[in-house]
C-alpha positions as a LaTeX table, in Angstrom:
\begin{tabular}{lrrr}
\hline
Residue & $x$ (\AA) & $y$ (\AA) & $z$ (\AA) \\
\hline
Unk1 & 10.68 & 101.03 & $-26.53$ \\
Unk2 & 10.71 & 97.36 & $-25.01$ \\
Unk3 & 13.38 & 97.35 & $-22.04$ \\
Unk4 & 15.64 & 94.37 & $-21.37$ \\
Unk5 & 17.11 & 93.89 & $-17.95$ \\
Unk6 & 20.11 & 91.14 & $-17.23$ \\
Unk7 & 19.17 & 89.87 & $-13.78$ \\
Unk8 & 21.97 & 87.82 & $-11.82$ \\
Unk9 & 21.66 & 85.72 & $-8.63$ \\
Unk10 & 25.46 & 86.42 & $-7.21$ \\
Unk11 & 27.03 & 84.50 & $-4.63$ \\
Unk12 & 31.04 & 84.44 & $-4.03$ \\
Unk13 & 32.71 & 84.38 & $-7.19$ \\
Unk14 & 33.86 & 87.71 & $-8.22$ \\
Unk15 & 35.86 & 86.37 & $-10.94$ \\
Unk16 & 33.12 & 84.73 & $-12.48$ \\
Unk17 & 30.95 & 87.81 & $-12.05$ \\
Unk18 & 32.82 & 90.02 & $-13.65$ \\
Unk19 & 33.35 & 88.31 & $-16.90$ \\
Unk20 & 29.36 & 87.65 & $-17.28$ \\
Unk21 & 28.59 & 91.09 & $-16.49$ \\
Unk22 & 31.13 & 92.62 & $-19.01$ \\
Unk23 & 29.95 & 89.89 & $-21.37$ \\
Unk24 & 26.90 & 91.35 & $-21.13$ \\
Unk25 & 27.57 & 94.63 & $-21.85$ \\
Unk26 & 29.83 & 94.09 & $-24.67$ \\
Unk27 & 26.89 & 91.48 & $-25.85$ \\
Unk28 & 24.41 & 94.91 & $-25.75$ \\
Unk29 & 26.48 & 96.99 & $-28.23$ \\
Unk30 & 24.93 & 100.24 & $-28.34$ \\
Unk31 & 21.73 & 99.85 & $-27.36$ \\
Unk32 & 20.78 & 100.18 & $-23.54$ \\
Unk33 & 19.94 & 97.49 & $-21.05$ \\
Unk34 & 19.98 & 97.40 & $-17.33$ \\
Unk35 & 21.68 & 94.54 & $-15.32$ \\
Unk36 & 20.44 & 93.70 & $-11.51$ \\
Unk37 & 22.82 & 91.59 & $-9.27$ \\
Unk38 & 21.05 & 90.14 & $-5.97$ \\
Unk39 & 24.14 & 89.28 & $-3.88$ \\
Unk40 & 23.57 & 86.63 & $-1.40$ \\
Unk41 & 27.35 & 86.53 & $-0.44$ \\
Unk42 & 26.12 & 87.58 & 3.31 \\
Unk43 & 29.70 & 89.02 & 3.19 \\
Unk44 & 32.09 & 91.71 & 1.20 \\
Unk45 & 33.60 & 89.17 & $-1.17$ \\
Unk46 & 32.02 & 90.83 & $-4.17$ \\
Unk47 & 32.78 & 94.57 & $-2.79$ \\
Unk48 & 35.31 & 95.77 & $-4.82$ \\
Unk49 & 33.86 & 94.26 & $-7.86$ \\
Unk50 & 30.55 & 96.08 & $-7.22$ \\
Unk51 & 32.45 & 99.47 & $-6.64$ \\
Unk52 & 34.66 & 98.54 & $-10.04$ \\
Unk53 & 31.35 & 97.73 & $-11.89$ \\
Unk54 & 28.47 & 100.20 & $-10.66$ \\
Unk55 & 31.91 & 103.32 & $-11.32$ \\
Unk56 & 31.78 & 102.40 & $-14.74$ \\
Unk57 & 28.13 & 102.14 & $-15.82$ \\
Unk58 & 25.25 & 103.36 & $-14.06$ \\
Unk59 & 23.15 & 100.81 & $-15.78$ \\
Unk60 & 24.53 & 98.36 & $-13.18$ \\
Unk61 & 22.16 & 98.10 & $-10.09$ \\
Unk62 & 23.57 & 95.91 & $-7.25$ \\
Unk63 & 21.14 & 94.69 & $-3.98$ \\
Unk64 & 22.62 & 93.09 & $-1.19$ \\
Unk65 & 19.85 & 90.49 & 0.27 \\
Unk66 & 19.54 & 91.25 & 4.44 \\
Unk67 & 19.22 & 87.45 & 5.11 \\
Unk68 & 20.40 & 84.59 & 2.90 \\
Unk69 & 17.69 & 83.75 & 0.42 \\
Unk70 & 19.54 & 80.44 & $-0.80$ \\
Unk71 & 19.59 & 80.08 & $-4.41$ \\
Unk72 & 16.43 & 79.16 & $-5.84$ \\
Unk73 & 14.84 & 82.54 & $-4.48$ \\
Unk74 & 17.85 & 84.50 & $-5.07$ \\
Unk75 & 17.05 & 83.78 & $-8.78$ \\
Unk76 & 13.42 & 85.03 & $-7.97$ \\
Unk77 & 15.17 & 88.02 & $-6.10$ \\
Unk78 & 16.96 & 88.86 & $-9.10$ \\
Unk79 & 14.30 & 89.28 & $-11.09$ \\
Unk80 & 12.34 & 91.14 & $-8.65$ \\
Unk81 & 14.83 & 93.40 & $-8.68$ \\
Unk82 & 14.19 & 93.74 & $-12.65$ \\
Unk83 & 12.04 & 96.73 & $-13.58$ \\
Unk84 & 12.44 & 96.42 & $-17.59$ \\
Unk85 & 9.87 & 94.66 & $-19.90$ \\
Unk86 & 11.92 & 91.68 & $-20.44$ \\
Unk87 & 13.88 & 89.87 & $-17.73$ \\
Unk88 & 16.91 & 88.05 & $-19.07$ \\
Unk89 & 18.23 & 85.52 & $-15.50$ \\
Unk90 & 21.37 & 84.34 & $-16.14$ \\
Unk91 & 24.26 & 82.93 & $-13.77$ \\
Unk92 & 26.98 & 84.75 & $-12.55$ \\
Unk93 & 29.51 & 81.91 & $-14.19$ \\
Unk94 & 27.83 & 81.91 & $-17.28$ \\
Unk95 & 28.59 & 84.58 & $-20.01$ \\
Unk96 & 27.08 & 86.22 & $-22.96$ \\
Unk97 & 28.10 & 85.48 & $-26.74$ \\
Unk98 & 28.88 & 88.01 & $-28.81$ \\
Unk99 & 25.94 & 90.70 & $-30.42$ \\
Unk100 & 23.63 & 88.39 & $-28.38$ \\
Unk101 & 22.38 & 91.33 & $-25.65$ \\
Unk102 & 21.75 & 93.51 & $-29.09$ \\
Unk103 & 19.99 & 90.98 & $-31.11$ \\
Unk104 & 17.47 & 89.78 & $-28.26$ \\
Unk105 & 17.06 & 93.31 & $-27.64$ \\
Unk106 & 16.31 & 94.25 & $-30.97$ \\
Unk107 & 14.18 & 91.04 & $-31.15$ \\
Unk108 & 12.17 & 91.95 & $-28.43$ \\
Unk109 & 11.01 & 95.42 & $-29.70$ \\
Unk110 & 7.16 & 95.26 & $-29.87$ \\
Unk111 & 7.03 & 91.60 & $-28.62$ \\
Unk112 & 4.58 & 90.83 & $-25.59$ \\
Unk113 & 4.81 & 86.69 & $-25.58$ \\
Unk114 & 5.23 & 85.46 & $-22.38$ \\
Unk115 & 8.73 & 83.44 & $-22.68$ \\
Unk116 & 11.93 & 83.38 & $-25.01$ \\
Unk117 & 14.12 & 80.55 & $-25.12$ \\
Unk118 & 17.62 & 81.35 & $-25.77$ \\
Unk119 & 19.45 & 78.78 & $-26.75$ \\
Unk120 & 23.26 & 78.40 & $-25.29$ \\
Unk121 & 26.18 & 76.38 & $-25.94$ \\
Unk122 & 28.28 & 74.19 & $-23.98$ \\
Unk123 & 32.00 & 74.95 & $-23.25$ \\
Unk124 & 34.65 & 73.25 & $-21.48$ \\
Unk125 & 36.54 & 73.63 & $-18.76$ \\
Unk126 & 39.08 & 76.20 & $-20.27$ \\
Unk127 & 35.78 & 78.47 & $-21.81$ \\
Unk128 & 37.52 & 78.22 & $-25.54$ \\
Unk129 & 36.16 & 74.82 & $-26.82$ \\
Unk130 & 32.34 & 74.31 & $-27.82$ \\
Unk131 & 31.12 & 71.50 & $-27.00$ \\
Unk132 & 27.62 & 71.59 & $-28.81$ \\
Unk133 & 24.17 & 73.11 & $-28.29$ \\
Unk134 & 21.47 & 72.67 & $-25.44$ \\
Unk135 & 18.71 & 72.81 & $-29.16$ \\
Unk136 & 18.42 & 72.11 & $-32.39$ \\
Unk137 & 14.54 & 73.15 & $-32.93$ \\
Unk138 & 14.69 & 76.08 & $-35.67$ \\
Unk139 & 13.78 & 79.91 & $-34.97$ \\
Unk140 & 10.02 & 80.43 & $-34.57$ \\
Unk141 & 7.44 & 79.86 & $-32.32$ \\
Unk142 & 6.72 & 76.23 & $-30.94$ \\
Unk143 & 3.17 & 76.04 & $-28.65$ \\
Unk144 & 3.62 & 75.74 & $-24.64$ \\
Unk145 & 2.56 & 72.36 & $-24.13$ \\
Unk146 & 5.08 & 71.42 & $-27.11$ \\
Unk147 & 7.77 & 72.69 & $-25.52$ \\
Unk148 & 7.14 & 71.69 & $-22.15$ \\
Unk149 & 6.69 & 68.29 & $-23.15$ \\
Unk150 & 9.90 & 68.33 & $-24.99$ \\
Unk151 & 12.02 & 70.61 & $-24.09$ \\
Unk152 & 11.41 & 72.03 & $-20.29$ \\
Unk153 & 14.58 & 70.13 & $-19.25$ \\
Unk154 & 16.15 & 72.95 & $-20.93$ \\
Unk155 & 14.70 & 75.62 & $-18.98$ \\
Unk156 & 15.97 & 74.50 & $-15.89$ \\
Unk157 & 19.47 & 76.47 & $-17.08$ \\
Unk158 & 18.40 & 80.07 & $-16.09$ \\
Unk159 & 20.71 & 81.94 & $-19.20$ \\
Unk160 & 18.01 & 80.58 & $-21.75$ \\
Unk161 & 15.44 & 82.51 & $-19.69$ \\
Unk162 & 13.54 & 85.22 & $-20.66$ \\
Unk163 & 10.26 & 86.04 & $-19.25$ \\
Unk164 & 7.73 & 89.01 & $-19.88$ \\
Unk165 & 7.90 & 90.77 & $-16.32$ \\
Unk166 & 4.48 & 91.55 & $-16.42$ \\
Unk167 & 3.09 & 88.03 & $-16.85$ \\
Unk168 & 5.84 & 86.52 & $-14.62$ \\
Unk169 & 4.42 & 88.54 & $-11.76$ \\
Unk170 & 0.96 & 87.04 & $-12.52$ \\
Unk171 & 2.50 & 83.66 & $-11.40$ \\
Unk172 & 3.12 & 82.04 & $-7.83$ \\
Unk173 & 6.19 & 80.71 & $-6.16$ \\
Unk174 & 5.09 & 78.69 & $-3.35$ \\
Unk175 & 3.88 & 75.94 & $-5.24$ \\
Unk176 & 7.50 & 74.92 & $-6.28$ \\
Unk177 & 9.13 & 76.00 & $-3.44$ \\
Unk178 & 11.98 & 73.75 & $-2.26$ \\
Unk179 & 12.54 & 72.31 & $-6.12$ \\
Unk180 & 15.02 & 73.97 & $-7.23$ \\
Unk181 & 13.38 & 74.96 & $-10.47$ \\
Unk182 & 11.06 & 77.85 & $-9.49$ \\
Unk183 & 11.15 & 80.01 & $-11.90$ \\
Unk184 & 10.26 & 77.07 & $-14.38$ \\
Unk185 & 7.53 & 75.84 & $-12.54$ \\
Unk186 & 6.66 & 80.07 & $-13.06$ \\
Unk187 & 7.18 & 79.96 & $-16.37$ \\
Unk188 & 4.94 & 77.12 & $-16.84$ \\
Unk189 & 2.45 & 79.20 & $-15.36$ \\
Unk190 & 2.56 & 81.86 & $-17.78$ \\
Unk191 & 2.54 & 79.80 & $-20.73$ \\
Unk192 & $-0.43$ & 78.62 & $-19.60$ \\
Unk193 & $-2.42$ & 81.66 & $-18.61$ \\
Unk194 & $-1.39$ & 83.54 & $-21.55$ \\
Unk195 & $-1.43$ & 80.55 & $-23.78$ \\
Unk196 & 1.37 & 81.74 & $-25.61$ \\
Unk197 & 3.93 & 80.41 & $-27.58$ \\
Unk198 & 7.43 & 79.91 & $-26.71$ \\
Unk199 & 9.88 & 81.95 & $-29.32$ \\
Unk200 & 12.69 & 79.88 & $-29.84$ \\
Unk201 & 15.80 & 81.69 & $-30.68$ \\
Unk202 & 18.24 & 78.71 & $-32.21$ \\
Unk203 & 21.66 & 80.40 & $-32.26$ \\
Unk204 & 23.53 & 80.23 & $-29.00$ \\
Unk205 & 23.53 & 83.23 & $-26.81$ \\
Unk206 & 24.97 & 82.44 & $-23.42$ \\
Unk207 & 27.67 & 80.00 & $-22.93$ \\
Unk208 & 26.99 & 77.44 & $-20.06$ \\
Unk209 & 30.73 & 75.44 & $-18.71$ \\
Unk210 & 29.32 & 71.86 & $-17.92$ \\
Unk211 & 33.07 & 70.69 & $-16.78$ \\
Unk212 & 35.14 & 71.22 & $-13.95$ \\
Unk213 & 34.51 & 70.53 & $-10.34$ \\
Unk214 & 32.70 & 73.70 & $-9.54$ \\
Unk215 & 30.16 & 73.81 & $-12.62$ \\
Unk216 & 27.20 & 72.78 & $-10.87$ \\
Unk217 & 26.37 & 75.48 & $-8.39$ \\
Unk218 & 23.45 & 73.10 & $-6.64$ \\
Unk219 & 26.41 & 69.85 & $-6.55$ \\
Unk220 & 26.28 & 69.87 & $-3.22$ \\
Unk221 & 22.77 & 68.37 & $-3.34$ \\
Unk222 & 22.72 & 67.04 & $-6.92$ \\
Unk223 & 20.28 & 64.03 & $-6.87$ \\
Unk224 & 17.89 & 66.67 & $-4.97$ \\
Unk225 & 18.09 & 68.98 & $-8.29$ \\
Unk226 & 16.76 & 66.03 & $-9.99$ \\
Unk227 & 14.31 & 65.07 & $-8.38$ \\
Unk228 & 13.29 & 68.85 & $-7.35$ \\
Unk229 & 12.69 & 68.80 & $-11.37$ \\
Unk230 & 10.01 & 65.81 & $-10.83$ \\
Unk231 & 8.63 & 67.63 & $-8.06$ \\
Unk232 & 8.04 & 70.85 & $-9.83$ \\
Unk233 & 7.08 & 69.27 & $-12.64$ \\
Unk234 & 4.01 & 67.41 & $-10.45$ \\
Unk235 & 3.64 & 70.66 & $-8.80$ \\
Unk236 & 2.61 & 72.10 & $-12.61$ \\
Unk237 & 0.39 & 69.48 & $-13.30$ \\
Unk238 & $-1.49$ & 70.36 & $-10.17$ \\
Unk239 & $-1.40$ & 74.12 & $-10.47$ \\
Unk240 & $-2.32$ & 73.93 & $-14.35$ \\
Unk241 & $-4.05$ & 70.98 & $-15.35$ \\
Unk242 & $-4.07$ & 71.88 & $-19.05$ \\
Unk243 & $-0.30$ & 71.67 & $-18.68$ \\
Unk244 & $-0.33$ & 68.03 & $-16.86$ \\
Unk245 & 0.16 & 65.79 & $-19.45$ \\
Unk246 & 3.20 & 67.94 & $-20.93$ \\
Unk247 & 4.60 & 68.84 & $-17.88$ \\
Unk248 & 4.34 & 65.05 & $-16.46$ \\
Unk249 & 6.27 & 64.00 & $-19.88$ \\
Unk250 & 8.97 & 66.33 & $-19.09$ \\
Unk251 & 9.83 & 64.83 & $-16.27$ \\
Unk252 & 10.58 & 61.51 & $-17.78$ \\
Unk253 & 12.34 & 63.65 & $-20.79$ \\
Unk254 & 14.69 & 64.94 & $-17.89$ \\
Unk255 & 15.22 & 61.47 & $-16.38$ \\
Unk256 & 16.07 & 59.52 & $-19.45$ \\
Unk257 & 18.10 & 62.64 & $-20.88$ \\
Unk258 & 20.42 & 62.66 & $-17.87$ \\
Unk259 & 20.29 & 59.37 & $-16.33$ \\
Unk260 & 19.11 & 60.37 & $-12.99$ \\
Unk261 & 19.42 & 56.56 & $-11.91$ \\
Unk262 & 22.36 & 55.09 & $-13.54$ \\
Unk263 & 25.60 & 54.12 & $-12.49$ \\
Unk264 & 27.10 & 56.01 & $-14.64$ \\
Unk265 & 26.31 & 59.75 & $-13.39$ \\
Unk266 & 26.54 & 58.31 & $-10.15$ \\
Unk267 & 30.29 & 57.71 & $-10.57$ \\
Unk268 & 30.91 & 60.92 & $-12.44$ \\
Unk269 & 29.19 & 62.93 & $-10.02$ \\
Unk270 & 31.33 & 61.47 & $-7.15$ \\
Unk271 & 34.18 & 61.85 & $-8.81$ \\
Unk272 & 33.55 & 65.67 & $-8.48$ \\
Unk273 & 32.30 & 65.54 & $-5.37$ \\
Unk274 & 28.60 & 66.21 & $-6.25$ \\
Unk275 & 27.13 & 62.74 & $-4.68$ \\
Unk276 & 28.05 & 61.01 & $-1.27$ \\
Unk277 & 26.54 & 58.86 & 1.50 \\
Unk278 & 23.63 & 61.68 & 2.43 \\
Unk279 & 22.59 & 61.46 & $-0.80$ \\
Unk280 & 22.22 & 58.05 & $-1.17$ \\
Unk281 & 19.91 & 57.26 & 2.14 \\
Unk282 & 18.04 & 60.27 & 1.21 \\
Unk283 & 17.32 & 59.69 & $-2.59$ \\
Unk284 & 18.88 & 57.30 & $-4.33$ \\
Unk285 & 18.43 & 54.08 & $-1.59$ \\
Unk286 & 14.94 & 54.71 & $-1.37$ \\
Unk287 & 14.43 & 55.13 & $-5.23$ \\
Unk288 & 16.28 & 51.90 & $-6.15$ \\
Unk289 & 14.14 & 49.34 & $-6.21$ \\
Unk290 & 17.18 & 46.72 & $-7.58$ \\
Unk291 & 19.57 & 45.32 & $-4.40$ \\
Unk292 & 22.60 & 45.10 & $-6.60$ \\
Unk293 & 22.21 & 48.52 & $-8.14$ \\
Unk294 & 21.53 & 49.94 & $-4.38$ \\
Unk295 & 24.74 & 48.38 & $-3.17$ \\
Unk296 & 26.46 & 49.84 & $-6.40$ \\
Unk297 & 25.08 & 53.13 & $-5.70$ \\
Unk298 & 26.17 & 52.75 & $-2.12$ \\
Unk299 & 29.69 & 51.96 & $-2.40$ \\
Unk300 & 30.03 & 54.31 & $-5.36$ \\
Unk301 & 28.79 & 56.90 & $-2.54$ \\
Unk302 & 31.61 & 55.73 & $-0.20$ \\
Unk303 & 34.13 & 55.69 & $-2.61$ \\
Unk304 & 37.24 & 58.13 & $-2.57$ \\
Unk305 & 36.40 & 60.53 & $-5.60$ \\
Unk306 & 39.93 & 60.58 & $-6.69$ \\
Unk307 & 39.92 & 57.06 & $-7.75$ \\
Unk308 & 37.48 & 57.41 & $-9.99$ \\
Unk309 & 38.47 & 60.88 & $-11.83$ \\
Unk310 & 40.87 & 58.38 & $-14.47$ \\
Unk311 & 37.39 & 56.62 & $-15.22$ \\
Unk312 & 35.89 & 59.67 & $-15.63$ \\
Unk313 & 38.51 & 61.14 & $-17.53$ \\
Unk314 & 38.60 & 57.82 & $-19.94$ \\
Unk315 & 34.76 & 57.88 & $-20.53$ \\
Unk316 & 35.19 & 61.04 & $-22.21$ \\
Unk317 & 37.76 & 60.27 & $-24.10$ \\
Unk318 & 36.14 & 57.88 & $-26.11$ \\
Unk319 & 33.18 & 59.84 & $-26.41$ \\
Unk320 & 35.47 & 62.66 & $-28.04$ \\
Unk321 & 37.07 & 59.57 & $-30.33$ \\
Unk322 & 33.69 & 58.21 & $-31.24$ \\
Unk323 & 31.97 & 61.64 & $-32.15$ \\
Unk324 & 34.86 & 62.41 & $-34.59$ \\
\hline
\end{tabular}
């Protein structure tokens, strides 16, 4: 039998934790998967929840990291930790839809491709309202360089990642070190050593909250996320040149699709406190090649978030009014 394990990069939100893990479970029905939590809390915050958790199921395995791994190897940690066919990463405040644990399980039976992409849907802030889907490519198989070249940006949200454990340990981490996006860069890797396709699975199986001032785990460093995706993305075109031209095309894919350099996410992400002055002498002053949009940029950087929630808050709005 193919083995699926859930592997989770925890930090210091127990409440959050708990609901993915018994989303998970409940998403698994009866068949049987294993879940691995790497907890780089450096502290007891997530103590009684482990002791709650690992009494009720012994498919629950919980490490505690000795030193603080940060997060883009705790998510390597996690999967480390993994000792199933199939490693599923997802994020602790992230949660599974229902039946999808038992249908990817059941899916996976006999499979040996290298990656499966499943697809997730957006919520709100309140985790009842869908607000649409990361994909709208069909179920089936879609080539590597196809998908990277399309669709990477995707990838970067770990909950759509699932990755033969075999071939994932057949790929290096120090070339994307310090990105952000290491186990993409990985995945990359297998794709193209195995030259396998990517199995798309269409209908949403993890839900992903994308509002709310503490969605973004990395915000505290948001325009380095970015361009950590441009540097892993040049860091795949070195390590697998077959891969270059997709993975080079990605990176402009991810820049157009979220607007790394506009005014726009600028003010949003102050308004939720995910941009400030470090940030703009360390990427976005040195990236701006326009005066005027570098003084923009600057005094949005300066600028007391509150005022600009109502913008925020209006921008929506008529996003909601024109989509209906």
């Amino acid at each position: 039998m193919t083995t699926l394990g859930i592997c989770t990069p925890t930090y210091k939100r127990p409440d959050f934790l708990r609901r993915c893990i018994l989303s998970a479970l409940d998403a698994a029905g009866d068949c049987q998967v294993r879940v691995f939590l790497a907890d780089d809390s450096m502290d007891d915050t997530n103590a009684a929840l482990y002791a709650e958790l690992t009494a009720s199921s012994e498919a629950i395995v919980v490490h505690r990291n000795v030193a603080n791994l940060g997060i883009d190897d705790n998510i390597q940690q996690a999967v480390e930790l993994c000792d199933c066919d199939y490693a599923w990463i997802v994020g602790e405040d992230d949660y599974f839809l229902p039946g999808s644990v038992q249908r990817m399980h059941d899916l996976l039976q006999g499979l040996q491709t290298a990656f499966i992409f499943a697809n997730y849907a957006y919520v709100g802030d309140d985790a009842t309202r869908q607000l649409g889907r990361a994909l709208d490519e069909p179920n089936g198989d879609l080539a590597g360089p196809d998908f990277i070249d399309r669709y990477l940006w995707a990838a970067g949200f770990i909950g759509a990642c699932i990755v033969n454990r075999r071939k994932w340990d057949a790929t290096a981490t120090a070339p994307y070190k310090g990105t952000y996006y290491t186990h993409v860069g990985r995945i990359c890797e297998m794709l193209a050593q195995s030259g396998d396709p990517v199995r798309i699975i269409t209908e949403p199986c993890v839900a992903n909250r994308v509002e709310g001032t503490d969605t973004f785990t990395w915000k505290r460093d948001s325009y380095g996320v970015f361009f950590g995706f441009l540097a892993m993305c040049e860091a795949v075109a070195h390590q697998c040149p077959a891969m270059a031209v997709a993975a080079l095309q990605a990176a402009k894919v991810m820049e157009q699709r979220y607007g790394w350099l506009t005014l726009r996410l600028a003010v949003r992400l102050r308004s939720e406190l995910g941009y400030d002055l470090a940030q703009f002498r360390r990427y976005l002053g040195p990236n701006t090649g326009n005066q005027i949009k570098r003084l923009a940029f600057y005094l949005i950087s300066i600028a007391p978030p509150r005022t600009l929630r109502p913008l925020v808050s209006a921008y929506r709005l008529l996003r909601r009014v024109a989509a209906v």
